[in-house]
C-alpha positions as CSV (number, residue, x, y, z in Angstrom):
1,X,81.0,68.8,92.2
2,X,82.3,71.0,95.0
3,X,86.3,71.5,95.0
4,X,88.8,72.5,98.5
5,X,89.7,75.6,97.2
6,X,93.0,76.3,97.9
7,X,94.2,72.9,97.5
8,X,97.6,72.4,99.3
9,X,100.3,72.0,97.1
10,X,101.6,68.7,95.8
11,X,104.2,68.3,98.2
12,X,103.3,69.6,101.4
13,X,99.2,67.6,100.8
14,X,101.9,64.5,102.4
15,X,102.1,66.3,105.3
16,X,98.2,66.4,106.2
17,X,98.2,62.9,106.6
18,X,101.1,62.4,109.5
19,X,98.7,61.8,112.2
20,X,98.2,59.1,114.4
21,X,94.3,60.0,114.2
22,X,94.1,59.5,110.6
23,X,92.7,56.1,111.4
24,X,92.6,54.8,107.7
25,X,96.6,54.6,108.0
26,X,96.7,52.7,111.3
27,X,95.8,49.9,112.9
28,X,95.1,51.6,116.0
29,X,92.4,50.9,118.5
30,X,93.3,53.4,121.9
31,X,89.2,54.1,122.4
32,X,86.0,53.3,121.8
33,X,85.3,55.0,118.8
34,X,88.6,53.8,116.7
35,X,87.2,49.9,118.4
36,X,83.9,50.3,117.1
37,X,85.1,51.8,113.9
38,X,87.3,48.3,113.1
39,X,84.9,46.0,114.5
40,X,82.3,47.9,111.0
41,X,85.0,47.7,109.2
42,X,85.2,43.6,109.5
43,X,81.5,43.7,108.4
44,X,82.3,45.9,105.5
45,X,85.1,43.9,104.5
46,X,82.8,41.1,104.0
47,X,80.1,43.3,102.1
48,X,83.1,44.4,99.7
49,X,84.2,41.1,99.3
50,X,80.6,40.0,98.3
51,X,80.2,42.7,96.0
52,X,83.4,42.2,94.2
53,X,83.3,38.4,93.7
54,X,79.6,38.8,92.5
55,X,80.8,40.7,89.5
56,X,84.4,38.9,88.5
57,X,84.4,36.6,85.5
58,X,87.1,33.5,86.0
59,X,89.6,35.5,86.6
60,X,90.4,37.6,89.8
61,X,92.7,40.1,89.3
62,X,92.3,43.1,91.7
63,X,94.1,46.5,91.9
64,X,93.1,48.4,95.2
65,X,93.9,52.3,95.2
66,X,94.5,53.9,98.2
67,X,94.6,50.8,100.4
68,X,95.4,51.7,103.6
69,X,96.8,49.8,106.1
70,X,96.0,46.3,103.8
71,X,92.8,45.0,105.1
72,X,90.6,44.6,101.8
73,X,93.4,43.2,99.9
74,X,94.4,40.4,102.7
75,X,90.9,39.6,102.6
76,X,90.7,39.8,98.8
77,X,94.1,37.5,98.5
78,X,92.9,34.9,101.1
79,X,89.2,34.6,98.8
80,X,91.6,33.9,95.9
81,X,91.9,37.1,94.0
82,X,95.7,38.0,92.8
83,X,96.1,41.3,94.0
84,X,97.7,44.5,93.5
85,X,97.7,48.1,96.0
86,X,98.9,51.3,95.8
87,X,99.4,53.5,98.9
88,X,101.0,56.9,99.2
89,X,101.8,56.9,102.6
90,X,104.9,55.0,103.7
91,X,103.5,54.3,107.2
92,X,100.5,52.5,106.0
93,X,102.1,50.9,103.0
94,X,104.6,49.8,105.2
95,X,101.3,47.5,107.0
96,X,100.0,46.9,104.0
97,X,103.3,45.2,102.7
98,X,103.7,42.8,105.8
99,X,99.7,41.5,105.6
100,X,99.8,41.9,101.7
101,X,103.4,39.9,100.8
102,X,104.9,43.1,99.4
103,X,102.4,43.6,97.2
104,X,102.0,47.2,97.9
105,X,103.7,50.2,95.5
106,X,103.6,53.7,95.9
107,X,101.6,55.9,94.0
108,X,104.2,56.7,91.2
109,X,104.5,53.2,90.0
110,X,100.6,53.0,89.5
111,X,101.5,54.8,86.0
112,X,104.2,52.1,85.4
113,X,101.2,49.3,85.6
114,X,100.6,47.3,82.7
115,X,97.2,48.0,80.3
116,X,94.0,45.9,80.3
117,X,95.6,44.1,83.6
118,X,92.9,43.9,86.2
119,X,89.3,42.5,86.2
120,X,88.3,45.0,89.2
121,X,90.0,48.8,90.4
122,X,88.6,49.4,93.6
123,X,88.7,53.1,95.1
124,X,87.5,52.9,99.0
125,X,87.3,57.1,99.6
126,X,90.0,57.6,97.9
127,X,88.7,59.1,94.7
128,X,88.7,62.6,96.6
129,X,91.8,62.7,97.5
130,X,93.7,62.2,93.9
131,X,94.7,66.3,92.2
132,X,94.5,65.2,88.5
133,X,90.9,63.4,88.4
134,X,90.4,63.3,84.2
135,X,94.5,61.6,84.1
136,X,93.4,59.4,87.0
137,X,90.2,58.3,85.3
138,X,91.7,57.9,81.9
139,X,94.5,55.4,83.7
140,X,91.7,53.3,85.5
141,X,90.2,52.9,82.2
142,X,93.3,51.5,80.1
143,X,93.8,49.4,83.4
144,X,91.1,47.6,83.3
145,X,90.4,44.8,81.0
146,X,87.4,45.5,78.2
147,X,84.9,43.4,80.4
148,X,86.6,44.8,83.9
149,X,85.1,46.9,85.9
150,X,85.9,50.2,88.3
151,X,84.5,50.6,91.9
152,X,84.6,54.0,93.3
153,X,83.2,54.5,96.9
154,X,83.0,58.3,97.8
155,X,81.3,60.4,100.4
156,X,77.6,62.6,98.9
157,X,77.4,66.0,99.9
158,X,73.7,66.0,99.0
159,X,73.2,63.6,102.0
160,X,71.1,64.7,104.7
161,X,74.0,64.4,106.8
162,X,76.1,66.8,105.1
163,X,73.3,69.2,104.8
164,X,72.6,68.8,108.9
165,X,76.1,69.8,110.4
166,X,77.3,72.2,106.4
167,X,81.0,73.5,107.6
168,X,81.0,70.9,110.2
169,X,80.4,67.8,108.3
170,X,83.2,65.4,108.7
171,X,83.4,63.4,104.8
172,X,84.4,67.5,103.7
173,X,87.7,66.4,105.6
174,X,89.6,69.7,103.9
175,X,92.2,69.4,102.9
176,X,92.9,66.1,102.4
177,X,89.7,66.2,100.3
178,X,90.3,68.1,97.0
179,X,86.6,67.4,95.7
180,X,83.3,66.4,96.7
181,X,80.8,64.5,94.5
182,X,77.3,63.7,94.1
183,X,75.8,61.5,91.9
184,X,75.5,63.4,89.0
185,X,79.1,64.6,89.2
186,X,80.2,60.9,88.8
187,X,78.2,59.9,85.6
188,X,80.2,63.5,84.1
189,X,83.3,61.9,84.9
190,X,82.7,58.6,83.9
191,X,81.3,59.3,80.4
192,X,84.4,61.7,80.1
193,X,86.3,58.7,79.3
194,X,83.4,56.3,77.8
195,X,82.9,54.5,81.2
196,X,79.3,53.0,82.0
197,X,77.6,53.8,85.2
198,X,75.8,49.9,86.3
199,X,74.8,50.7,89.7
200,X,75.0,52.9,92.6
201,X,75.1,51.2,96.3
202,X,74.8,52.9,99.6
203,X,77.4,52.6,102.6
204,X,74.7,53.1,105.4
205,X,77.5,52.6,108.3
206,X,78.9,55.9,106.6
207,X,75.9,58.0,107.7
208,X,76.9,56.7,111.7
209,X,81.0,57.4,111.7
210,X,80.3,60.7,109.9
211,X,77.5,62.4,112.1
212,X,79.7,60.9,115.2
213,X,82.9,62.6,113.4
214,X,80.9,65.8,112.6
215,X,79.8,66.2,116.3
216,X,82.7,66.1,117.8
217,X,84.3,68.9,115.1
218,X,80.8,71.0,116.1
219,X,81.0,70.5,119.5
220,X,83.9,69.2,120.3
221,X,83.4,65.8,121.7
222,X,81.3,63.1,120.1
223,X,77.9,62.7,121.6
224,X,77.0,59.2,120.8
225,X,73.3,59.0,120.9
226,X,72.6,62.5,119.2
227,X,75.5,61.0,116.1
228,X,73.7,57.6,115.9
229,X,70.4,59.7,115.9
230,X,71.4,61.5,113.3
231,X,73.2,58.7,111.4
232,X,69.3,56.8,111.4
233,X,68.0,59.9,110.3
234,X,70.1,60.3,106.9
235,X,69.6,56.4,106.5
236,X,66.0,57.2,106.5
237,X,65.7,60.0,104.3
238,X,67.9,58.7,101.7
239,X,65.7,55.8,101.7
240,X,63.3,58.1,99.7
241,X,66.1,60.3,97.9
242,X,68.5,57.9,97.3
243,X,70.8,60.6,98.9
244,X,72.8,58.2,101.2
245,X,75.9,59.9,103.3
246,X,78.6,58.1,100.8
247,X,78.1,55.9,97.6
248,X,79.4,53.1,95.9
249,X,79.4,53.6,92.0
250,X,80.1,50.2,89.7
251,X,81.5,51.5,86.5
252,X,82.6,49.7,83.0
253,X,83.5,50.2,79.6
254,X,80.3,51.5,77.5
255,X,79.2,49.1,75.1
256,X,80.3,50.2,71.3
């Protein structure tokens, strides 16, 4: 695991987010990249919502961290799942809250959340963002019922992608990203706090919006055909190494 070193201070980290090209916090769509990037995100939606009603039991209880603007969790709530989100920042809460029913809180009254509540905890990139990651694990843990389980999606700087454009490479994202995983720095974490590792997914898209991100930090613009080259090209190689440009990891309590 790599760490942002020096990590901004707890109360000015707020202050990295208050942009209108943070595109995770709003529902904007002023050009062609931030339309093609919420035209994927419909098709990931439904990928998310496959993968989390494959795994529920008969009930659907689901706590979102780090939702965003509310997508996932109106999706999640019109497929039938009683849902819960936390969100930090008061612009995209604010969103969330009018697609969601107010069922959005902010990130202090995650700790106030009642044990063994939910049968899933999903964390869309969001995992590198928390300060305290052992506390933060350790809470997701006593959150989940004993047969629920924990989805963490986070970018892989062992991707060919990341290795490709280094400094440059957009998922580094300092520093609103305080860490960055790979695989093996997730199975660490997870048996810290007796949690299973089931299976590990790749986000292919991710390999695309990052190498088109990364150009445009390297360059300066966004050259579409040399980021969608290079987007096929970490698709390809991790297709060997398993190395794919982020991860999903499916995590639950380890069998006694």
């Amino acid at each position: 695991m790599l760490e942002t070193f020096p990590q901004p201070s707890t109360d000015k980290l707020p202050d990295y987010y208050k942009s209108d090209d943070y595109i995770s916090h709003t529902d904007g769509k002023r050009n062609v990249f931030e339309k093609v990037y919420h035209f994927v995100k419909g098709i990931a939606l439904k990928r998310k919502m496959k993968l989390i009603d494959s795994i529920s039991n008969n009930t659907k209880s689901l706590l979102d961290v780090g939702c965003g603007t509310g997508d996932f969790l109106q999706v999640a709530f019109e497929s039938g799942w009683t849902i819960t989100g936390i969100e930090p920042n008061e612009q995209a809460r604010t969103l969330a809250n009018k697609k969601t029913n107010d069922a959005i809180l902010n990130s202090e009254q995650l700790f106030t959340l009642q044990s063994q509540s939910f049968d899933v905890i999903t964390l869309w990139h969001v995992l590198e963002h928390l300060p305290d990651l052992e506390v933060h694990f350790s809470l997701f843990k006593k959150l989940l019922k004993p047969d629920g389980v924990l989805i963490i999606a986070v970018p892989n700087f062992k991707s060919y992608d990341a290795q490709l454009y280094k400094e440059f490479w957009a998922a580094y994202d300092v520093p609103r990203h305080l860490w960055h995983f790979s695989q093996e720095s997730i199975k660490r974490l997870a048996n810290g706090v007796q949690l299973e590792l089931m299976k590990t997914l790749p986000m292919k898209f991710d390999a695309f919006y990052v190498s088109l991100l990364s150009e445009k930090y390297k360059f300066g613009k966004i050259n579409y055909f040399k980021g969608f080259w290079n987007g096929c090209r970490s698709n390809w190689r991790a297709g060997r190494t398993g190395e794919y440009s982020s991860l999903i990891y499916v995590l639950k309590h380890q069998k006694p």
